[in-house]
N, CA, C and O atoms as a Tinker XYZ file with bonds, in Angstrom:
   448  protein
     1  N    -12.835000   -1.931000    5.408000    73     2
     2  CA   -12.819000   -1.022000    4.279000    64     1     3
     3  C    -11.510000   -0.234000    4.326000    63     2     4     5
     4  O    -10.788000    0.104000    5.264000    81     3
     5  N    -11.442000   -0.052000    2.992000    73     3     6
     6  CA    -9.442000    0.512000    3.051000    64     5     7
     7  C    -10.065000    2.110000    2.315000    63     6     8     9
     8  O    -10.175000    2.025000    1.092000    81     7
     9  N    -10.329000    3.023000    2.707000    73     7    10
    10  CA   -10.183000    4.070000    2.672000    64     9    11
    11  C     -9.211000    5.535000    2.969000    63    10    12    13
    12  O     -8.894000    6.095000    4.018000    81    11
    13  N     -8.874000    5.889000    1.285000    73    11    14
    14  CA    -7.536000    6.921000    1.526000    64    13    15
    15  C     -8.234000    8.441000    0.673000    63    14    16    17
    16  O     -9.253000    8.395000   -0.017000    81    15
    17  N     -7.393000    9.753000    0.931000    73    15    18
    18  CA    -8.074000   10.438000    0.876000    64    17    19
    19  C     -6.965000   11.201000    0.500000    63    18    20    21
    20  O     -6.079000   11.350000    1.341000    81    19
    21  N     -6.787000   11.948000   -1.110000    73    19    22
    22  CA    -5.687000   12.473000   -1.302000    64    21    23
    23  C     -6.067000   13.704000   -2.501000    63    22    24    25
    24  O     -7.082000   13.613000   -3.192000    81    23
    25  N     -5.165000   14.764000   -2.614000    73    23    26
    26  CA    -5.299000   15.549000   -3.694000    64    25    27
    27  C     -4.896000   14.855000   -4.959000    63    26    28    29
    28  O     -3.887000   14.151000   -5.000000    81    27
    29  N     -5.655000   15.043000   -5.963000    73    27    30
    30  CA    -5.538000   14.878000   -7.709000    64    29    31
    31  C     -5.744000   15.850000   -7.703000    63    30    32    33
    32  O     -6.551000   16.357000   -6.923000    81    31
    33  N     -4.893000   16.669000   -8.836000    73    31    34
    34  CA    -5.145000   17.585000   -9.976000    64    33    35
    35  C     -5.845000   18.482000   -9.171000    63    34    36    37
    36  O     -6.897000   18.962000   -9.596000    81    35
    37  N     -5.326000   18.839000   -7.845000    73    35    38
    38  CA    -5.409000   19.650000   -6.848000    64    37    39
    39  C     -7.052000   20.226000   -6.446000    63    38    40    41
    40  O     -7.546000   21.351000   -6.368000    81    39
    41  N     -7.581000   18.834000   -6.244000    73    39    42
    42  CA    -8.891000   18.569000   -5.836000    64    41    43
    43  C     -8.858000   17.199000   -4.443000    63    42    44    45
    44  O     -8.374000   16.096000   -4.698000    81    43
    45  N     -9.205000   17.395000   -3.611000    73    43    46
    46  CA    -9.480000   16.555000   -2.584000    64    45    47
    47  C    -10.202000   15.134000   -3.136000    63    46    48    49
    48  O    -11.417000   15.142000   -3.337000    81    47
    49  N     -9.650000   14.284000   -3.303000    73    47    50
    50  CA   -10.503000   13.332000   -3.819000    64    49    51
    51  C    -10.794000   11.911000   -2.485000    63    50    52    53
    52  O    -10.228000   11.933000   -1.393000    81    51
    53  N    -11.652000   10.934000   -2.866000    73    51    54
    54  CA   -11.382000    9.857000   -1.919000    64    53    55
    55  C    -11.979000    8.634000   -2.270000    63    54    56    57
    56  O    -13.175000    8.527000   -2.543000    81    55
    57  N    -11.069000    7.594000   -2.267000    73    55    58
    58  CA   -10.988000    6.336000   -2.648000    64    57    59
    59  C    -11.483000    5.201000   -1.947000    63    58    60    61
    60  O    -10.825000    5.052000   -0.917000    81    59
    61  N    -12.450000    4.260000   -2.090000    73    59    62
    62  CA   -12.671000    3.315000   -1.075000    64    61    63
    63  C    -12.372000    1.735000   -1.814000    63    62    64    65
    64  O    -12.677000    1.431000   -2.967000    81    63
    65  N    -11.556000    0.674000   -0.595000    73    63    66
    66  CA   -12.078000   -0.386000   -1.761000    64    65    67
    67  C    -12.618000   -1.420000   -0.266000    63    66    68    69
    68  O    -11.914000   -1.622000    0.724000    81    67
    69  N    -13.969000   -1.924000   -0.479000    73    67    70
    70  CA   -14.654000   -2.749000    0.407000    64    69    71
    71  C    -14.234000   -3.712000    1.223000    63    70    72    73
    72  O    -14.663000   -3.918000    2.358000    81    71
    73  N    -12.800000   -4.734000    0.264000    73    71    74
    74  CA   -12.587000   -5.590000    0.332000    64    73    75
    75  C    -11.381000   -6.150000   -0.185000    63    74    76    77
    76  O    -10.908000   -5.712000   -1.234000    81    75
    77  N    -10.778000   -7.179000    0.518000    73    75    78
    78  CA    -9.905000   -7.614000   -0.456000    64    77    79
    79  C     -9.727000   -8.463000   -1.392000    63    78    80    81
    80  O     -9.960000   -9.592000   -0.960000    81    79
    81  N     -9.400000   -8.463000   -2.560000    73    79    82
    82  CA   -10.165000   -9.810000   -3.695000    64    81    83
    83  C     -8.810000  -10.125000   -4.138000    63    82    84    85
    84  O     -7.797000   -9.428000   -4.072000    81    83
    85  N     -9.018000  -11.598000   -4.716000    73    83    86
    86  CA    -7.863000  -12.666000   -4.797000    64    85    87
    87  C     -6.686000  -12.300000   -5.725000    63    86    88    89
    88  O     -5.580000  -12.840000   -5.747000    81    87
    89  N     -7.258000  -10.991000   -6.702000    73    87    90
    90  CA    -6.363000  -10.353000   -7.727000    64    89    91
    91  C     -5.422000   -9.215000   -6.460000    63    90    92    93
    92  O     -4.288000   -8.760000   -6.602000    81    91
    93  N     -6.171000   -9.056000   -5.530000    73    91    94
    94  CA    -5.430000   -8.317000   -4.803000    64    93    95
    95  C     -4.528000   -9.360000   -3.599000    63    94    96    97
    96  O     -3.876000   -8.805000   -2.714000    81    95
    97  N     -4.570000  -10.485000   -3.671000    73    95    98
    98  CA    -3.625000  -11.336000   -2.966000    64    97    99
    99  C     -2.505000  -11.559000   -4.061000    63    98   100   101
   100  O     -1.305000  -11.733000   -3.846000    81    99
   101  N     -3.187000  -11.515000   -5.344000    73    99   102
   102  CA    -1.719000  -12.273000   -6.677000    64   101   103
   103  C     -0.831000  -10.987000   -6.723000    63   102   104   105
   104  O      0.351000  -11.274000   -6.532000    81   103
   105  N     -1.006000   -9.946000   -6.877000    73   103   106
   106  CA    -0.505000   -8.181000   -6.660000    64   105   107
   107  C      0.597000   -8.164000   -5.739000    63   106   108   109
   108  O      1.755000   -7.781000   -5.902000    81   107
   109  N     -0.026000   -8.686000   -4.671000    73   107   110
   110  CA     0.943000   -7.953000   -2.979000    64   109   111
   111  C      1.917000   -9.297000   -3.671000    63   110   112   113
   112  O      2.947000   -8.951000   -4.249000    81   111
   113  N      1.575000  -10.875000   -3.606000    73   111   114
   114  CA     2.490000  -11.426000   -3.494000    64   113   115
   115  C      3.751000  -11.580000   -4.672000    63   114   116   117
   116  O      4.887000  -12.026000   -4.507000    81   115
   117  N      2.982000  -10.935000   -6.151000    73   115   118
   118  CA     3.806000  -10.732000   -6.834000    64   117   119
   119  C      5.029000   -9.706000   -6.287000    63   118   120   121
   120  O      6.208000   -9.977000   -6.519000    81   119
   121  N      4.730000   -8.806000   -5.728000    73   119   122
   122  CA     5.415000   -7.952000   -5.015000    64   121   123
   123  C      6.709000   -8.715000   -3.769000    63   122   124   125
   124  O      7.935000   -8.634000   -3.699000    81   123
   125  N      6.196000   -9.063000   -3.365000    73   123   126
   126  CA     6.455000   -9.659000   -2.155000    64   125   127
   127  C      7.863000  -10.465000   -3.010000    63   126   128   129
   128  O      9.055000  -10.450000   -2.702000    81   127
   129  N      7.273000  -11.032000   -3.990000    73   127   130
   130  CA     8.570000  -11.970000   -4.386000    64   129   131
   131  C      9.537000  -10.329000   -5.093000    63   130   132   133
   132  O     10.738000  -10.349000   -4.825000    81   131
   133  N      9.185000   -9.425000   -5.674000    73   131   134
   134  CA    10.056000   -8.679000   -6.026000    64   133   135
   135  C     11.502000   -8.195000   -5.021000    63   134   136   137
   136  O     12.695000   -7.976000   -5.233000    81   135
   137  N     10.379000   -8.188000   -3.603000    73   135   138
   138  CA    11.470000   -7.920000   -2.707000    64   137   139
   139  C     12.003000   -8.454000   -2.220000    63   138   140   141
   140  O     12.867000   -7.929000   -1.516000    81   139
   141  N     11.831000  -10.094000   -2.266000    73   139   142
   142  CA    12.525000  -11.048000   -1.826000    64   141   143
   143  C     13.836000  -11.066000   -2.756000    63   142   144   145
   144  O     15.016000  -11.049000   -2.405000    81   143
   145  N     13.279000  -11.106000   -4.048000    73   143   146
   146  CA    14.575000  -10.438000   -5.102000    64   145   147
   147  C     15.377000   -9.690000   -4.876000    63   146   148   149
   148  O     16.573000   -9.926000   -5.052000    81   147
   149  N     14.963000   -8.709000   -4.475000    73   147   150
   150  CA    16.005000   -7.020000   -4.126000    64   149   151
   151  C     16.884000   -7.710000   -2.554000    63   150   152   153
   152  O     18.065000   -7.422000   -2.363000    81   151
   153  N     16.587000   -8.051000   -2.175000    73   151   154
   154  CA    17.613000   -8.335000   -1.083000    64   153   155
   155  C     18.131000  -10.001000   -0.811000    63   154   156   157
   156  O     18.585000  -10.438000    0.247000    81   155
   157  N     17.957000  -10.620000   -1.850000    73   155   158
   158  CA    18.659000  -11.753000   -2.020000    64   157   159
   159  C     20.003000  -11.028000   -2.994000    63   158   160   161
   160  O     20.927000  -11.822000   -3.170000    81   159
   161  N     20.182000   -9.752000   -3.575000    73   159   162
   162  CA    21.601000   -9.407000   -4.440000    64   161   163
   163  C     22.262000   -8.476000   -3.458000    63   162   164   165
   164  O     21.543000   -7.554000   -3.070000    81   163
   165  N     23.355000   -8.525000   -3.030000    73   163   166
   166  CA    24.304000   -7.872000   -2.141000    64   165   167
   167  C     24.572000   -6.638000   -2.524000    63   166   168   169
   168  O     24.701000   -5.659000   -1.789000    81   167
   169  N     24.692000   -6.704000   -4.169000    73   167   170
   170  CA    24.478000   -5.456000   -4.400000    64   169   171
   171  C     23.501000   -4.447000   -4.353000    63   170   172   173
   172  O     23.577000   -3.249000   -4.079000    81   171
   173  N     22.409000   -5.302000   -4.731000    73   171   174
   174  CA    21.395000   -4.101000   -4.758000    64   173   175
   175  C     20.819000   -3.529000   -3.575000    63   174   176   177
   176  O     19.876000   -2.741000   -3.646000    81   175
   177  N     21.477000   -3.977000   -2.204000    73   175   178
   178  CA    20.965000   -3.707000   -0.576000    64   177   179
   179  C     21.224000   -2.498000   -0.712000    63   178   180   181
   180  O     20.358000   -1.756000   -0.250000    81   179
   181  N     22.426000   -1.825000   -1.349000    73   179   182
   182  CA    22.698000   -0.534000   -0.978000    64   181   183
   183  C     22.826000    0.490000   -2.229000    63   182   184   185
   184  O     23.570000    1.442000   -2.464000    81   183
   185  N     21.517000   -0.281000   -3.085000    73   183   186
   186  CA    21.367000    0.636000   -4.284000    64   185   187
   187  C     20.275000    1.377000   -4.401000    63   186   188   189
   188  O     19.350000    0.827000   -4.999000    81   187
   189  N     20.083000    2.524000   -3.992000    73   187   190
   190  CA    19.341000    3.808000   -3.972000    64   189   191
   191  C     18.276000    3.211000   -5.144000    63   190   192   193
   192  O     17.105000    2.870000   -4.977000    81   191
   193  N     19.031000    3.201000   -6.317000    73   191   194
   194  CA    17.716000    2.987000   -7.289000    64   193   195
   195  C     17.018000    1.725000   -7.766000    63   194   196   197
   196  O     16.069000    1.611000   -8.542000    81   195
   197  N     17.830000    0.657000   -7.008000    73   195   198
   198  CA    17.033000   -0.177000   -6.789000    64   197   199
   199  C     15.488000   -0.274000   -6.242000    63   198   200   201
   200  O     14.376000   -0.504000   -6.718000    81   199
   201  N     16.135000    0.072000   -4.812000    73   199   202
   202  CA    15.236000    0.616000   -4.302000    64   201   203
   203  C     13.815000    1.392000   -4.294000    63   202   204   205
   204  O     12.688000    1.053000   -3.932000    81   203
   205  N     14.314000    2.491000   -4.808000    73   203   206
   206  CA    13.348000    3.181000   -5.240000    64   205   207
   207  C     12.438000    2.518000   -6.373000    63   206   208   209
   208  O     11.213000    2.632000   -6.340000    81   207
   209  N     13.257000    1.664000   -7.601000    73   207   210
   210  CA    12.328000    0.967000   -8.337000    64   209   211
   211  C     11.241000    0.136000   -7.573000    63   210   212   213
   212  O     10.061000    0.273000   -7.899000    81   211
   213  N     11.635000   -0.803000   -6.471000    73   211   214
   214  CA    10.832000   -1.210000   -5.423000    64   213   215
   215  C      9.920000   -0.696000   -5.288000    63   214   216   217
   216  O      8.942000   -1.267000   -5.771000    81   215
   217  N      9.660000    0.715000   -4.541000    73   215   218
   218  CA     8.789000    1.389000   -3.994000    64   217   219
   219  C      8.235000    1.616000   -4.976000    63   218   220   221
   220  O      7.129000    1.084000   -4.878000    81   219
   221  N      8.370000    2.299000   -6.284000    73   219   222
   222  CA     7.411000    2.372000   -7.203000    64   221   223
   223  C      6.801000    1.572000   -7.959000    63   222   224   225
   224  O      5.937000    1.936000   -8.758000    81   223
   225  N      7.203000    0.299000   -7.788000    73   223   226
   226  CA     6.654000   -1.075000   -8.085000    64   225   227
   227  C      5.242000   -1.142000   -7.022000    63   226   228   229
   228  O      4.045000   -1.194000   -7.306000    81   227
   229  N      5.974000   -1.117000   -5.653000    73   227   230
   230  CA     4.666000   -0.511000   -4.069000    64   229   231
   231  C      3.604000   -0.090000   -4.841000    63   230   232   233
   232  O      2.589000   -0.750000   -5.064000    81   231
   233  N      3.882000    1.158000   -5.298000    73   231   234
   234  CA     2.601000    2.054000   -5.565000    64   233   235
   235  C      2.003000    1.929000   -6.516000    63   234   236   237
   236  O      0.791000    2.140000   -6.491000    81   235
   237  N      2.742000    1.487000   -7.853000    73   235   238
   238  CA     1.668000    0.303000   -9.043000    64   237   239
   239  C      0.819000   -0.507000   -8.456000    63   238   240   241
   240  O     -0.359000   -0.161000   -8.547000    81   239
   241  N      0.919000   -0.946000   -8.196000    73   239   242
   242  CA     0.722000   -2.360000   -7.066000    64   241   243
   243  C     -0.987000   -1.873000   -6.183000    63   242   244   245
   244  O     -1.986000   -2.584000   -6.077000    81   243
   245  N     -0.809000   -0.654000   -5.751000    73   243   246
   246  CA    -1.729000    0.071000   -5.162000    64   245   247
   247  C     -2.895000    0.441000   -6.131000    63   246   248   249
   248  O     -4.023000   -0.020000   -5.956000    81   247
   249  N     -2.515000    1.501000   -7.422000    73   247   250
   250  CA    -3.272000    1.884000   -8.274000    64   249   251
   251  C     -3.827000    0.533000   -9.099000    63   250   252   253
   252  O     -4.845000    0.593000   -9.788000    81   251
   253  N     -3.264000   -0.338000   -8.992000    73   251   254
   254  CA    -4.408000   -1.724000  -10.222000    64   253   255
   255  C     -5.125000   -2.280000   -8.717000    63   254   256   257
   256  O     -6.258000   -2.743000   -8.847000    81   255
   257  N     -4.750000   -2.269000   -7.807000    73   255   258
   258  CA    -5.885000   -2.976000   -6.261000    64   257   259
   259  C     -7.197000   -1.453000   -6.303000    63   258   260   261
   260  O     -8.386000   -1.633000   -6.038000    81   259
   261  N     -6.869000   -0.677000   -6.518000    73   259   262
   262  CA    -7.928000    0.317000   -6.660000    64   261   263
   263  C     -8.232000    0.785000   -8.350000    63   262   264   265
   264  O     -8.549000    1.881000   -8.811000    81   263
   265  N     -8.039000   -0.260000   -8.883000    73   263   266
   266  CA    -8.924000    0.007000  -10.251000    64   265   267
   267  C     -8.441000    0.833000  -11.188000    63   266   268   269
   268  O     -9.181000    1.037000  -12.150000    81   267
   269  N     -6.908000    1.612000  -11.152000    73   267   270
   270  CA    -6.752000    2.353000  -12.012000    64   269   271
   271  C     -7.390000    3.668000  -11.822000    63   270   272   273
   272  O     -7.531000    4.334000  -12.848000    81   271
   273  N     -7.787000    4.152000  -10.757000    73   271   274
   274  CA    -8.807000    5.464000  -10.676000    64   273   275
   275  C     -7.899000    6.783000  -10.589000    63   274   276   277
   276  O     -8.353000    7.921000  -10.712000    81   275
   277  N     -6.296000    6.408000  -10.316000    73   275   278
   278  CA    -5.530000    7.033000   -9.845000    64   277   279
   279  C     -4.104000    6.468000  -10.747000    63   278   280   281
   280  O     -3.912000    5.415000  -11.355000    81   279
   281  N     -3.250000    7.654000  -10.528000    73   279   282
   282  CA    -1.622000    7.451000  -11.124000    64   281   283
   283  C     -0.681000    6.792000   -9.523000    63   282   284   285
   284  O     -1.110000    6.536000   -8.398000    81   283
   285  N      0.556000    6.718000  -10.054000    73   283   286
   286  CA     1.233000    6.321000   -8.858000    64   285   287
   287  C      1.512000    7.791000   -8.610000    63   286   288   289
   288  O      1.372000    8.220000   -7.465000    81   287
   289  N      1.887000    8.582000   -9.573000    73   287   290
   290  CA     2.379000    9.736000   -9.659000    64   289   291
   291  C      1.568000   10.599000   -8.150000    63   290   292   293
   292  O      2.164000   11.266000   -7.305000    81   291
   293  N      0.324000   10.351000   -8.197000    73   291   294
   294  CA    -0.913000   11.099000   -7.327000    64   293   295
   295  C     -0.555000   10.449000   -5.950000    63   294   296   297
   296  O     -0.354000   11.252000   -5.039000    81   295
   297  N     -0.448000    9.164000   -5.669000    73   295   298
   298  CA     0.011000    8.859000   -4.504000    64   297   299
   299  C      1.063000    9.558000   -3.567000    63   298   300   301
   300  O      0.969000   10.058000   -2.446000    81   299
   301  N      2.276000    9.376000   -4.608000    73   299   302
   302  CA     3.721000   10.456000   -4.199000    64   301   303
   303  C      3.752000   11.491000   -3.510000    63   302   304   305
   304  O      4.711000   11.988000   -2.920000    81   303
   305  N      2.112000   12.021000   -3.613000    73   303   306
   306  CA     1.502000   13.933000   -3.218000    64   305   307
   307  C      0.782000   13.344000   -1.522000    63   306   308   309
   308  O      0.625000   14.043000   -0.521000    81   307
   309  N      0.528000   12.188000   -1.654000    73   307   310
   310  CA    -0.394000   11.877000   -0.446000    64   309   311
   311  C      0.382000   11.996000    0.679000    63   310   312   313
   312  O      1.593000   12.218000    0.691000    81   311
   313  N     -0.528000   11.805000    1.869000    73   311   314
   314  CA     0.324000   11.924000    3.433000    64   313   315
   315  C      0.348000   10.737000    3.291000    63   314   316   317
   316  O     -0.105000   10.126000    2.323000    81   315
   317  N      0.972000   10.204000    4.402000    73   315   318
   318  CA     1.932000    9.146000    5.767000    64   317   319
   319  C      0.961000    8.331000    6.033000    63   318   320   321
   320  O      1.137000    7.113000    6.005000    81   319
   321  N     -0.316000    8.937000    6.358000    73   319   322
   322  CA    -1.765000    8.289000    6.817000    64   321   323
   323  C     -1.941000    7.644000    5.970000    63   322   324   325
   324  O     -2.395000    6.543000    6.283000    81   323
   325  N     -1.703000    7.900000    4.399000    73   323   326
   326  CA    -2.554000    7.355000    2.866000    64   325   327
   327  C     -2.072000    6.295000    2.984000    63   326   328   329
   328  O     -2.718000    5.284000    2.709000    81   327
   329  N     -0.263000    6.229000    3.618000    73   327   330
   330  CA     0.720000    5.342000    3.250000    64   329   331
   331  C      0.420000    4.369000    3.884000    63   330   332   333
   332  O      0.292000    3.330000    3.236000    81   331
   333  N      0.211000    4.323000    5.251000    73   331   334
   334  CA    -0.376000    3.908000    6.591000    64   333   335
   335  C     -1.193000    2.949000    5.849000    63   334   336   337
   336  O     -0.647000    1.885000    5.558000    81   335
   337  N     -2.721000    3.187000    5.399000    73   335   338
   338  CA    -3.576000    2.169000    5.410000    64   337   339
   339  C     -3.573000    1.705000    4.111000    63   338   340   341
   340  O     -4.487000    0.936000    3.815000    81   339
   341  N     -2.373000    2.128000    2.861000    73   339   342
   342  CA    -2.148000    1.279000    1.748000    64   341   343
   343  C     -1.041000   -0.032000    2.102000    63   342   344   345
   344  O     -0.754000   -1.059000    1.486000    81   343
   345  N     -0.581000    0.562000    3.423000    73   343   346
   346  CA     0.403000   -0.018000    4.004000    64   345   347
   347  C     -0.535000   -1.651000    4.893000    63   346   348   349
   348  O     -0.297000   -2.852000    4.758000    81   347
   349  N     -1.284000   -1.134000    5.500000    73   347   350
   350  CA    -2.488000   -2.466000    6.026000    64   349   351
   351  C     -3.367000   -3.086000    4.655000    63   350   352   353
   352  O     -3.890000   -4.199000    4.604000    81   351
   353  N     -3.368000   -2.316000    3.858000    73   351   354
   354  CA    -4.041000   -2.742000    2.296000    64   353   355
   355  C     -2.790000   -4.399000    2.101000    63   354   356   357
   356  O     -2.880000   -5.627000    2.094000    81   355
   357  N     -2.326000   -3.921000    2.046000    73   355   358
   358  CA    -0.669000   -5.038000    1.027000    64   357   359
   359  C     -1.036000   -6.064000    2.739000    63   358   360   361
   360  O     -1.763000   -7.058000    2.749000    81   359
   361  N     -0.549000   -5.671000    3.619000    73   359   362
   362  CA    -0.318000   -6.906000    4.599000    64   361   363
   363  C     -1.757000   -7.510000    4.526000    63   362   364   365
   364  O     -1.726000   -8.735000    4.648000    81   363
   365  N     -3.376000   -6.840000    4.314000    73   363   366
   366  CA    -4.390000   -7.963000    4.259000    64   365   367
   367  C     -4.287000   -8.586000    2.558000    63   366   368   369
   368  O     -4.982000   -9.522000    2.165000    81   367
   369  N     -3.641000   -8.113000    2.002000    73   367   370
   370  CA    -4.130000   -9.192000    0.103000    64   369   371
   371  C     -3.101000  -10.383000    0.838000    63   370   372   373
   372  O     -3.317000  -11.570000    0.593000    81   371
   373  N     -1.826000   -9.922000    1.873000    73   371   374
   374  CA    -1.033000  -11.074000    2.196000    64   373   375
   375  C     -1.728000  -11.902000    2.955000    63   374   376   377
   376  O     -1.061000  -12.846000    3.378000    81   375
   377  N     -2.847000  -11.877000    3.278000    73   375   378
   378  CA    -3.356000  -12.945000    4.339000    64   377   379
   379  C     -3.699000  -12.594000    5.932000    63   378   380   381
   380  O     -4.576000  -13.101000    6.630000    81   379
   381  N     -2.845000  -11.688000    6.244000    73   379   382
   382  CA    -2.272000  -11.518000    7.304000    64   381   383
   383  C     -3.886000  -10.548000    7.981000    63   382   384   385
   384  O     -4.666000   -9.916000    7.268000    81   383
   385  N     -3.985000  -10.727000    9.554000    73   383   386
   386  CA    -4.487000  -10.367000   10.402000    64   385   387
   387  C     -4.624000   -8.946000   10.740000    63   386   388   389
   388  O     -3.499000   -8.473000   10.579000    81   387
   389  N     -5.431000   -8.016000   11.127000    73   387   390
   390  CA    -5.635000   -6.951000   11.071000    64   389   391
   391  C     -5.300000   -7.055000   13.061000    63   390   392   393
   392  O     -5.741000   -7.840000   13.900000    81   391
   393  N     -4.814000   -6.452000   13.122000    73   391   394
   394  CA    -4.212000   -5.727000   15.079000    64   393   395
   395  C     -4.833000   -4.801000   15.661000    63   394   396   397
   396  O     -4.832000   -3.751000   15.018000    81   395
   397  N     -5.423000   -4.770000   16.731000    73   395   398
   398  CA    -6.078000   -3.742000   17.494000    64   397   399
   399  C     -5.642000   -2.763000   17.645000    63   398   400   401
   400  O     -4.576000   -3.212000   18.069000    81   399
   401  N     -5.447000   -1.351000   17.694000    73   399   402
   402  CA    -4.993000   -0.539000   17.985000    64   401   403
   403  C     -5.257000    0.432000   19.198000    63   402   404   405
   404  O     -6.479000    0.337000   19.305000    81   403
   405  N     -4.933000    1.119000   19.964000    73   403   406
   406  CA    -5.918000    1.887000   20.752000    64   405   407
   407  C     -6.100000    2.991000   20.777000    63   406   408   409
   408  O     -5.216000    3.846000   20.744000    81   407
   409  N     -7.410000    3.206000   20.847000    73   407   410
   410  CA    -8.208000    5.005000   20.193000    64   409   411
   411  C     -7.643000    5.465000   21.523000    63   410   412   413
   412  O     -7.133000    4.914000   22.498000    81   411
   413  N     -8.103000    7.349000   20.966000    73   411   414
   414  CA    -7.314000    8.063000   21.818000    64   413   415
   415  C     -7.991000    7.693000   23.542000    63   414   416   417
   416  O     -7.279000    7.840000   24.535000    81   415
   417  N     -9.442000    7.213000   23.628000    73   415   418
   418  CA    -9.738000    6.679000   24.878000    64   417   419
   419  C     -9.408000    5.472000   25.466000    63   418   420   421
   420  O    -10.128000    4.994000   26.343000    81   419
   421  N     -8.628000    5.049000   25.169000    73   419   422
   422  CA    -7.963000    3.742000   25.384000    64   421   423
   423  C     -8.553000    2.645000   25.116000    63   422   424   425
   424  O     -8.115000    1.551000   25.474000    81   423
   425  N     -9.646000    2.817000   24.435000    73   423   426
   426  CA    -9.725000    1.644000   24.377000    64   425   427
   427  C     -9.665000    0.799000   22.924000    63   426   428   429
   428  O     -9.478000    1.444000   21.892000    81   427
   429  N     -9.802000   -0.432000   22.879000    73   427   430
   430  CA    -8.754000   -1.037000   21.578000    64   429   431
   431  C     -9.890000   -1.370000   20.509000    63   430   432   433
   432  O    -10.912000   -2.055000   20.558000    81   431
   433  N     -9.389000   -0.734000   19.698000    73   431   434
   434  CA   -10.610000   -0.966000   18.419000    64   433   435
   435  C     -9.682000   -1.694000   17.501000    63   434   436   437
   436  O     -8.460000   -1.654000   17.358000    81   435
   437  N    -10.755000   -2.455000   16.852000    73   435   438
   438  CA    -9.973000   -3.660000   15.229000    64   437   439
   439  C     -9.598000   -2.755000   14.221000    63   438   440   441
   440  O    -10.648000   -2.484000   13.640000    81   439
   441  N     -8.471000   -2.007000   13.584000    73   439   442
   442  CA    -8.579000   -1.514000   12.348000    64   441   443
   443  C     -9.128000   -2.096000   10.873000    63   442   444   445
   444  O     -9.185000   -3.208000   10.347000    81   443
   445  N     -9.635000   -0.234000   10.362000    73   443   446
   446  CA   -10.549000   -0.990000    9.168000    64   445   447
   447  C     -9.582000   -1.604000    7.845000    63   446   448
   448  O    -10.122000   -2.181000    6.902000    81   447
């Protein structure tokens, strides 16, 4: 479960999505080719607003995998943590394997 937890409209709100579904594999990888784009042009490696278009492409990308419940705008306000497990959100629509981590007692739990 990909659960994030952020202020809207300066109310604590919190978002869950169960699972990852195949519209959320076509999303990341549409993405995925965007950035394969952005750094196949020499120029745009060291273009600030390239860039940044990137990242806010990221966070579209986020708000249609969670239904529209939210702006990108609302993300922008979130912590590091939000970023964190929207950040494991995109690497599972890619396919990719979830990594053990280890709790503060050492010992290694599967992230959700």
């Amino acid at each position: 479960m990909f659960e994030i937890k952020f202020k809207k409209a300066g109310v604590l709100k919190e978002f869950s999505k169960d699972y990852v579904n195949v519209e959320d594999n076509l999303l990341a990888l549409e993405h995925q080719v965007r950035q394969t784009a952005l750094y196949e042009v020499k120029e745009d490696l060291l273009n600030p607003a390239k860039h940044r278009e990137l990242n806010e492409a990221y966070l579209d990308m986020f708000v249609k995998m969670y239904g529209e419940q939210f702006a990108a705008e609302d993300l922008k306000t979130a912590s590091v943590e939000t970023l964190e497990t929207l950040n494991d959100l995109y690497l599972a629509a890619l396919g990719g394997k979830q990594e053990e981590k280890e709790t503060t007692k050492g010992k290694k739990k599967k992230k959700d």
